[in-house]
Structures are given as structure tokens and as C-alpha cells.
N, C-alpha and C positions, 0 to 999 in steps of 0.2 A: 504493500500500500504506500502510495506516494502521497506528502502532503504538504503543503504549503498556505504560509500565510503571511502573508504580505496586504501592507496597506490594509487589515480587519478582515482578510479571505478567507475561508478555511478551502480548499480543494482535496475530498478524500475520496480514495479510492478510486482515481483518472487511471485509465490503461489507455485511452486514443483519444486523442485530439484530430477534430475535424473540422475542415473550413469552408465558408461560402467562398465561392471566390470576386463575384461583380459588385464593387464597393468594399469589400473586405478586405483584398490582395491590392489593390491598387483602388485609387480618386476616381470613379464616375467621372467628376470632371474632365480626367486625361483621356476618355473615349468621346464623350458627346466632342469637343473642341475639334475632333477631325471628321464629323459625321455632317454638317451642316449642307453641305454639295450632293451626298451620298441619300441623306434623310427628304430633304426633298424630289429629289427625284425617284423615289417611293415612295412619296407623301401617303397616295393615297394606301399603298398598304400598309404602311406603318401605322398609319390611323387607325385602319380597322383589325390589323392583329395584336397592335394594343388592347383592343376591345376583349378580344379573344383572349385574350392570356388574362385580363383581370376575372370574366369570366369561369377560365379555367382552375385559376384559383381559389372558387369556391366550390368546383367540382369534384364528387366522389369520384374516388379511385376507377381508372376505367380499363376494362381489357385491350384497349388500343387507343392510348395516349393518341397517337402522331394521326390516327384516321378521323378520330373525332375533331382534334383541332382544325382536320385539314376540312370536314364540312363547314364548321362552323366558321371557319373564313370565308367558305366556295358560299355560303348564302350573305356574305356583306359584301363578295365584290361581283358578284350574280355571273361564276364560271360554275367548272365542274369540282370534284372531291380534289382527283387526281392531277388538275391545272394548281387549285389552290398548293397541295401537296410539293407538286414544284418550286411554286414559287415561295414557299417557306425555304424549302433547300436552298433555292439562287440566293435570295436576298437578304435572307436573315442567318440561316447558319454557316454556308460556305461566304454570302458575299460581305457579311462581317468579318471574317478571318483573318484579313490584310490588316484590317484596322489595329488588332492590337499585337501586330509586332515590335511595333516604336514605340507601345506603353510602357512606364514603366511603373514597378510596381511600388508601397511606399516603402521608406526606409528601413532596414534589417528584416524585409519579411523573408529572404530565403535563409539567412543567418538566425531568425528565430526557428526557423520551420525544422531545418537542420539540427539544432540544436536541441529540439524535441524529439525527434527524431532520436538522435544518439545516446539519447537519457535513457531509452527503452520505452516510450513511449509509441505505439502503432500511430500513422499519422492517415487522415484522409482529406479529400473534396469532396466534397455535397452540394453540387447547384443547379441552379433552376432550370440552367442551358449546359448545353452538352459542352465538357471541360474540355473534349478535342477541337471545340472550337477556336481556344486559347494553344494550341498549339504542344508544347512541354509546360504550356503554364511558368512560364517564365522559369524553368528548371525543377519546379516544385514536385513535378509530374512523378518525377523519379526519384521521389523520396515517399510516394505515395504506397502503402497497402491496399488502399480502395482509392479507384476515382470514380463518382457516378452522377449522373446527373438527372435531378430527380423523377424528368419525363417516365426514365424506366419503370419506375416503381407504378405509374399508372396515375398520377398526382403532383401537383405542385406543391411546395411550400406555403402555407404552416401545414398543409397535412400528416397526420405521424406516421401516415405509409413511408414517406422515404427514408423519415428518422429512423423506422424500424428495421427498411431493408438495409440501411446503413449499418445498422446494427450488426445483423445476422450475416454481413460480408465482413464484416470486420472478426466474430468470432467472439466480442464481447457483449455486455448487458448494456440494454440503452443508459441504465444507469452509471459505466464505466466510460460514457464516451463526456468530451468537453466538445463543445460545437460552438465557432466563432462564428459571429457575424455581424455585419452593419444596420438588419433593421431588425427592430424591437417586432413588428409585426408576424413576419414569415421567417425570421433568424430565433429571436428570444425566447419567443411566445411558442413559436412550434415546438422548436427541441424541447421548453419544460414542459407543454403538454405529452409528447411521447418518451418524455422521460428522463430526456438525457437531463446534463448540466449547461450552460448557457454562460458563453464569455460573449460582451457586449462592446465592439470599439467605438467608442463617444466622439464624437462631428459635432460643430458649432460651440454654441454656446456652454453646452453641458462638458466640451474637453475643454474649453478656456477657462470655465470654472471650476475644474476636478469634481463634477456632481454624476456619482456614479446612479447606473439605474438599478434601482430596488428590484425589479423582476430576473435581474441578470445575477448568477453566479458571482461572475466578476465582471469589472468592469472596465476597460484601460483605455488609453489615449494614443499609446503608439507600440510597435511591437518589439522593444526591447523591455518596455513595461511590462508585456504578455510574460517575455522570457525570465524575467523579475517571479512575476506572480506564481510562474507552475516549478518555474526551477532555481529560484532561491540565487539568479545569479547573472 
């Protein structure tokens, strides 16, 4: 059993730490800055599979993630299952991909990741888009036990389907896993609903003030802090 307490944490009983990666690994901000050329000239699909994904977000688990999403765009741009189907592929998962090779991520996240890693700690991704879209994920890839992304599972985030299959690939109890993320809604809230523990990295006002959030395990502001909080170093 590993335990650490730093800054008032107590973290007992962690075997795997697992991370969202869009917003959590790197700034939002450092993808939308090179999409504005890109987003409009999808405008309109971007519009409506926005729609679609908040949507699916509130959706029960379903035996074919990728067929249901692909109707339910094929009736907001009035094609077929298997056109909408495409055009997911072209534009959103492969024609995204270019874009975050010049991202870069924030500071010591492969130096923390690693670090957990070598502690014995099992390390994973858990996100809402498929993590080969990122490439090696900025190196992290390959320090991964699990990489998944939670389409598979049948569910979006907060759902606890993915938490769980994350679980059951990792080999541990949802309660042995730490699950980093940027929103309090489909990062915090999900993992404590299925079980896990919940680290929260704090944006804006709440990291310039050190006000950690009460629903979250823990809470930090950058990720040498992270490395602080589980490994005492």
C-alpha cells in the first residue's frame, strides 16, 4: 500500500494512475489557436457533431458506439448512416491528427508520468477520443499498461462503463485506480461515481488561489505538484 500526504491528502491504497488526456496533458488553448481555418471550413459539421456528442453523453451504454453516433449525425446533416460515418473519420478523427503534432504538452507531464511509472505504479489513458489520435501521445503512449478510449466501452464520460472497463484492463479494483482530469463534470464526478479516486488539475481562478475542489481526491495546479502529492518527491 502506497500513501501519501501532502498539502492535507491522504492517497491509500493507489496501484494505477490514469489520465484524461484533452485538457489534462496539454492547454485546450494550444489546439483551438491552430483550428480556426480548419473549424470553419467544417463549420457546419462541427456544429452538428457537437450536438451529437453532448447528446451522447447522456447516453446508455450502447452495443455500437460508432453506428449510433454515425445516425444520429446522418439525420442533422440529412445524408446517409455510412456518408455521416465517413465523415467522422475524414474530419474529426484522422483530419484532426496533424493538428496536435506541434502541441505541446504542459510542463513535466512526461517527467511526472515516468516517474509514476517507475515507482510501480500501473499507469493508463482514459479518453473520450480515441488516444491514437494523439499519435504516441507525446511519448506517454509507451509508458502506458492501458490506453482506451472510452467510445469502446459503449459510453462517454461521466458514464462508469468506461471507468469500469478501465478497471478490468488494468487488472485492479476501480477503487485502486487515481484518475486525473480537467473537468469536475465527466473527469471528477465520473470516476467517484464508479468508484475510483479522482485527482483534479485546477484552471483559472481556483489555481491562482490554491482552492482545491472538495469533490476531488486531490487537487493540484501543475504536474510536479501531482509528483509531490503520490510520490512524496
Amino acid at each position: 500500500m502506497r500513501k501519501s500526504n501532502i498539502m492535507g491528502y491522504m492517497i491509500e491504497g493507489i496501484k494505477a494512475v490514469a489520465f484524461d488526456i484533452d485538457g489534462t496533458l496539454y492547454a485546450d488553448w494550444r489546439l483551438f489557436i491552430r483550428l480556426p481555418a480548419y473549424f470553419f471550413k467544417n463549420f457546419r459539421f462541427f456544429l452538428r457533431f457537437n450536438a451529437v456528442r453532448k447528446q451522447m453523453h447522456r447516453t446508455a451504454p450502447l452495443a455500437d458506439f460508432f453506428e449510433y453516433q454515425a445516425r444520429l449525425l446522418a439525420e442533422k446533416l440529412h445524408c446517409s448512416a455510412e456518408e455521416a460515418k465517413t465523415k467522422i473519420t475524414d474530419i474529426c478523427y484522422e483530419g484532426l491528427k496533424p493538428y496536435f503534432t506541434k502541441i505541446k504538452t504542459y510542463p513535466d507531464v512526461y517527467g511526472t508520468i515516468f516517474a509514476i511509472k517507475n515507482a510501480g505504479f500501473k499507469v493508463a489513458l482514459l479518453s473520450d477520443f480515441p488516444p491514437e489520435q494523439k499519435g504516441r501521445v507525446w511519448g506517454i503512449r509507451s509508458l502506458c499498461d492501458v490506453c482506451i478510449g472510452s467510445e469502446e466501452s459503449g459510453a462517454l464520460k461521466p458514464s462508469i462503463y468506461p471507468f469500469g472497463i478501465l478497471a478490468r484492463k488494468l487488472g485492479v479494483k476501480e477503487s485502486e485506480i487515481l484518475y486525473v482530469g480537467n473537468s469536475i463534470k465527466y473527469d471528477v464526478r465520473g470516476a467517484n461515481n464508479a468508484g475510483l479516486k479522482s485527482a483534479y488539475l485546477m484552471k483559472g481562478l481556483r489555481a491562482l488561489f490554491n482552492i482545491p475542489l472538495k469533490e476531488a481526491d486531490v487537487s493540484f495546479r501543475n504536474y510536479k505538484q501531482l509528483r509531490k502529492i503520490l510520490l512524496d518527491k
